[in-house]
N, C-alpha and C positions, 0 to 999 in steps of 0.2 A: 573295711572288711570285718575288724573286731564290733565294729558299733553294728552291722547288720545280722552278727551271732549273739550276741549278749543276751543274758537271760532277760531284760526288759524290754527288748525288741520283740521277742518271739510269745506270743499266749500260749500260756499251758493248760486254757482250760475250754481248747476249742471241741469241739465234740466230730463226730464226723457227720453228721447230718447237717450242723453248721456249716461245714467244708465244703458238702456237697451245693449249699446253699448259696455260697458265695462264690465257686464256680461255675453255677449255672449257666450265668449268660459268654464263660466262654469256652462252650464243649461244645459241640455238635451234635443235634436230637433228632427224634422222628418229630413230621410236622403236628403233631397230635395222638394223645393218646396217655397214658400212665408214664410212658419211657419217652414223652417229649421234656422241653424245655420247661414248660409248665407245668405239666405231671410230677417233672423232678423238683421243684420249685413247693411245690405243694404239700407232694411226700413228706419233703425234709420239715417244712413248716409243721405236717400234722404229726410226726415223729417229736418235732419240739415241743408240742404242745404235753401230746403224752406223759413225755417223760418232768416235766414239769410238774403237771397236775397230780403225778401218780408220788414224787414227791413232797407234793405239799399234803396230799392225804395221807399218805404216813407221816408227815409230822400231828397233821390237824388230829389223827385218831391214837397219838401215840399213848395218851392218858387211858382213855377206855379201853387201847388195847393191853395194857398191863395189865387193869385192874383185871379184865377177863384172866388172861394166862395167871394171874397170880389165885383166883377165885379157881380158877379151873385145875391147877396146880392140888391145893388143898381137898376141892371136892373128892376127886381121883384116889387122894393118900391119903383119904381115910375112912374108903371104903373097906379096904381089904380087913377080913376078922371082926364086922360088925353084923350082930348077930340081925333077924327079922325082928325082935322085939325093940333090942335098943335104939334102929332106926326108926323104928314108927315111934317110939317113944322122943326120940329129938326133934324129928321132923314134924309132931303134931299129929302123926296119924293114929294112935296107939288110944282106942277106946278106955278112959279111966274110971267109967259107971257107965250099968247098963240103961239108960235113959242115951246117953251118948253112941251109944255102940251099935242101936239101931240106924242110926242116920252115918256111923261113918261105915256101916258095911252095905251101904246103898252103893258109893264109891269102890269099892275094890271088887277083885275076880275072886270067886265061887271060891270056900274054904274045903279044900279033901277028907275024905271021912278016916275021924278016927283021927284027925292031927292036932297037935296041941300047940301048934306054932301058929301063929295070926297070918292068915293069908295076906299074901302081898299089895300096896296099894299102889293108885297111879295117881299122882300128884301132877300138878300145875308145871308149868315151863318155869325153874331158875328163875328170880328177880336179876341174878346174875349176868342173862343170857337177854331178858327183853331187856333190863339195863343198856348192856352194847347196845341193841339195834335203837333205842330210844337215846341214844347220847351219837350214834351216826346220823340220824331226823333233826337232832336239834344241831348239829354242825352243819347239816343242807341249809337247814333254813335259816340259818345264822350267816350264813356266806353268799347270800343271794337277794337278789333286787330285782321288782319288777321287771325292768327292762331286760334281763337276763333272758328272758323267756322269748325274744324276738328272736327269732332265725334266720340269719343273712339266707342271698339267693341261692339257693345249690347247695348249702352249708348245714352246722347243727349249730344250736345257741348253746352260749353259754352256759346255760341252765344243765342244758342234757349232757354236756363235758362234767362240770362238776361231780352231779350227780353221779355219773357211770366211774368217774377215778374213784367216788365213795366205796360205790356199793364191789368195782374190781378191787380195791385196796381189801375189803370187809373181806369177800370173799379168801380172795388169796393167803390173808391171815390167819382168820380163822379154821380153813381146812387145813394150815399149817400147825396152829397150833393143838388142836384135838386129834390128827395125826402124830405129832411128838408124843405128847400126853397119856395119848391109847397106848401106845408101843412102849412106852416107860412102863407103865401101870400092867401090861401083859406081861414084858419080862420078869416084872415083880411079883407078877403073880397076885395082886391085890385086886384087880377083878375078878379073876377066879374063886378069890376067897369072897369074894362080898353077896351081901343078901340078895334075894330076890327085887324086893322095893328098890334096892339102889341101883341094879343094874336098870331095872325099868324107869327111872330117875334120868340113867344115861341115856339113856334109848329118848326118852321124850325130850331130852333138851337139844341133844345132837338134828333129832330129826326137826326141831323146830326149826332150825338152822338151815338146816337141808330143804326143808316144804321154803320159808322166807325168801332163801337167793335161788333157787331154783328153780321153785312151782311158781309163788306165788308174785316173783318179782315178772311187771310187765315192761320195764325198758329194756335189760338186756343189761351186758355191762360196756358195751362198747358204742360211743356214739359215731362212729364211723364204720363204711359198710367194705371192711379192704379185706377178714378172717384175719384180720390181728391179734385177737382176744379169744377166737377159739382153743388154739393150742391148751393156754394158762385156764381155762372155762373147764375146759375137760380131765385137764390134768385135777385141779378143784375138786370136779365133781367125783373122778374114779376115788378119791383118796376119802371124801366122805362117804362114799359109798360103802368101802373098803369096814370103814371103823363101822358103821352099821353094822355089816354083816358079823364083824365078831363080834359087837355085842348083842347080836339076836342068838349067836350060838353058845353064848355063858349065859343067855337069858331061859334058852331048852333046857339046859344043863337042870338050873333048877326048879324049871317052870314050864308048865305049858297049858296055853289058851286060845282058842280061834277067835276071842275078844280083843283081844288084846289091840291089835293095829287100828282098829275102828275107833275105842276107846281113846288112844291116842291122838289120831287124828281130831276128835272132838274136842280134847285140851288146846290141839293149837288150833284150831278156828276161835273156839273162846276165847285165846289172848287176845289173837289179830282184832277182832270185833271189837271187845274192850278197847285196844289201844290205836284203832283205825286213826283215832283223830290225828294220831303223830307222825303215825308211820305210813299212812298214804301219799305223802308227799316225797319220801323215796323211794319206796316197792311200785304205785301207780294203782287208779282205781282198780276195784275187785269187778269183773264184767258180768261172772259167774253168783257171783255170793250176794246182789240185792244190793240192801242197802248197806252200807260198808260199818253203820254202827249198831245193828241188831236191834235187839228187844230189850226192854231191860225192866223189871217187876218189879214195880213199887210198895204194893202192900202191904202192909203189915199183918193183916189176918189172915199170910198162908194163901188166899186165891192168888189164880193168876188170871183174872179179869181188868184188873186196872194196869195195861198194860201202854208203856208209852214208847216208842219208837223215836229211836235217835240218828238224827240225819246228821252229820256232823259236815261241817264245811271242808274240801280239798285241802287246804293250809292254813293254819294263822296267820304267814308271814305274805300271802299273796294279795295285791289288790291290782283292782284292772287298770290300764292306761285308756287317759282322757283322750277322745277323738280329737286328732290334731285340728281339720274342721269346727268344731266344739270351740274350741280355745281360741281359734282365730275372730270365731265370732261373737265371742263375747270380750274378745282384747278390743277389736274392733268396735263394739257397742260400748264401753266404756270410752274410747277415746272419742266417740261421737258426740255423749253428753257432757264430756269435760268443754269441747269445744262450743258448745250450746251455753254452759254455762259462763265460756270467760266471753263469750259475745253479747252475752244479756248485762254482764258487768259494764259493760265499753260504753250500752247502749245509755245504761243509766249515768252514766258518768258524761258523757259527752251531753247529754238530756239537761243534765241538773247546771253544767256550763252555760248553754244558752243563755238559762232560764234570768243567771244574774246577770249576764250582759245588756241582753234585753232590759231587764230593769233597770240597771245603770243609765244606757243610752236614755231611756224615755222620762225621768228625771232630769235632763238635763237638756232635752229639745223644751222641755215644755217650762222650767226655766227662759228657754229666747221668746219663745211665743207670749209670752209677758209681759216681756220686755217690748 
């Protein structure tokens, strides 16, 4: 009795889907269906899985996900009481001779008359921000093997589990943390106080984020079809949604433009395009957008006549598997000429025996006949 209570008797780290697991075959089920025998059997397995994959993707992105929350931390706090000048002035955008000043007010919205503050501009997505999604690409494809991509009968592969723990782990963190973040920085009142340029700074990186796992992601984040990933999908999406809208309403406050959204959107198809080679192998081809690596202008003299189009390959890390057929036939045709060749060996061997016997023997008949 003491040795079947004892704490090395008993697991402490049985889970309940294990439980369910290992009692399966002695409950009594429907003869088929989700609530049979198999169905429970399954469940519990695909619950295992889950919960497995979803913690190894938080360890796997724990690096990238710092650096984000700590980049994102900083961005945030030290908007608040930075004037339109000084941030065009740090970020590169602040025209310092008029030879300059033509070419960067191609890039920003319409200046209001009569004002002496530099109209706001709209910059590029965060290195910050493609960083993550380009350090989540390189852990896909760092964690996978051709054969990964075969899908058992009725099943998903490996590929497309990895994959969706990535991009639900991505997900789930980051609308968590630019939810924390926003609401910090509101209380504080430091996007209230912050420029024009930097609110629209917010505005383009968040919505990158938002267009990436949202729009432009084609798997989904679930590779099973039970509505298990709905719930946490939508919770996700209400909460970035959320932090958009307030910062479209600090962005009226001191600004307004019916450019603006369109504008935006044109930054992030320009990363995606740019950085397709990396990131198509999480997000999933573009169906809509061509070719996935656009146009890209080589001249030097200003035309855009020499232009070259960039087809980039689906992955660097993918190659295709050899027909098993293929393989047999040439394992096959190799052990046919081995065999050709140690028979030709035999033949000359056995050949060149003879030949001295023969000689022997008739040396020494024709010795008697002499005699």
């Amino acid at each position: 009795g003491n040795q079947a209570n004892s704490p090395s008797s008993v697991p402490s780290n049985v889970t309940l889907q294990e439980l369910a697991l290992l009692s399966a075959r002695g409950l009594k089920h429907e003869s088929n269906g989700p609530t049979s025998a198999l169905g429970t059997i399954q469940h519990s397995l695909d619950e295992i899985i889950d919960s497995c994959f979803a913690d190894w993707a938080t360890a796997a992105l724990s690096s990238a996900s710092t650096t984000l929350q700590t980049t994102l931390t900083d961005m945030l706090g030290n908007i608040g009481g930075t004037t339109e000048v000084e941030w065009q002035r740090v970020h590169g955008g602040e025209a310092h001779s008029l030879s300059a000043f033509s070419e960067y007010m191609e890039q920003q919205l319409p200046m209001e008359d009569n004002s002496t503050t530099p109209p706001p501009i709209i910059g590029s997505v965060s290195p910050y921000v493609v960083g993550y999604f380009l350090s989540v690409a390189f852990i896909l494809n760092r964690s996978i093997c051709p054969s990964d991509s075969m899908a058992v009968k009725g099943g998903s592969s490996m590929m497309a589990i990895i994959r969706q723990s990535l991009l639900k782990q991505t997900l789930c963190f980051v609308s968590s943390a630019i939810q924390t973040e926003v609401t910090a920085a509101v209380e504080n009142k430091k996007l209230a106080d912050g420029c024009a340029s930097a609110l629209i700074q917010v505005k383009v990186d968040f919505g990158f984020v938002q267009f990436c796992l949202l729009e432009r992601n084609e798997h989904g984040f679930a590779w099973r079809d039970d509505g298990s990933s709905n719930e946490v999908v939508s919770e996700s999406e209400t909460s970035l949604k959320k932090v958009q809208s307030e910062v479209d309403r600090l962005i009226t406050n001191v600004w307004a433009s019916s450019t603006l959204q369109s504008s935006i959107a044109a930054k992030h198809h320009h990363v995606l395009e740019v950085s397709a080679l990396y990131l198509i192998s999480l997000l999933g081809e573009d169906d809509n957008g061509g070719a996935v690596g656009g146009d890209m202008d080589i001249s030097m003299s200003g035309s855009s006549t020499n232009v070259v189009a960039l087809n980039p390959l689906p992955s660097s890390r993918r190659f295709g598997l050899l027909p098993i057929q293929e393989s047999d036939r040439s394992l096959a045709e190799l052990q046919r000429r081995g065999n050709k060749h140690d028979k030709e060996e035999s033949n000359n061997t056995d050949s060149g025996g003879g030949g001295v016997i023969g000689s022997g023997l008739g040396f020494f008949s024709s010795m008697l006949k002499k005699k």
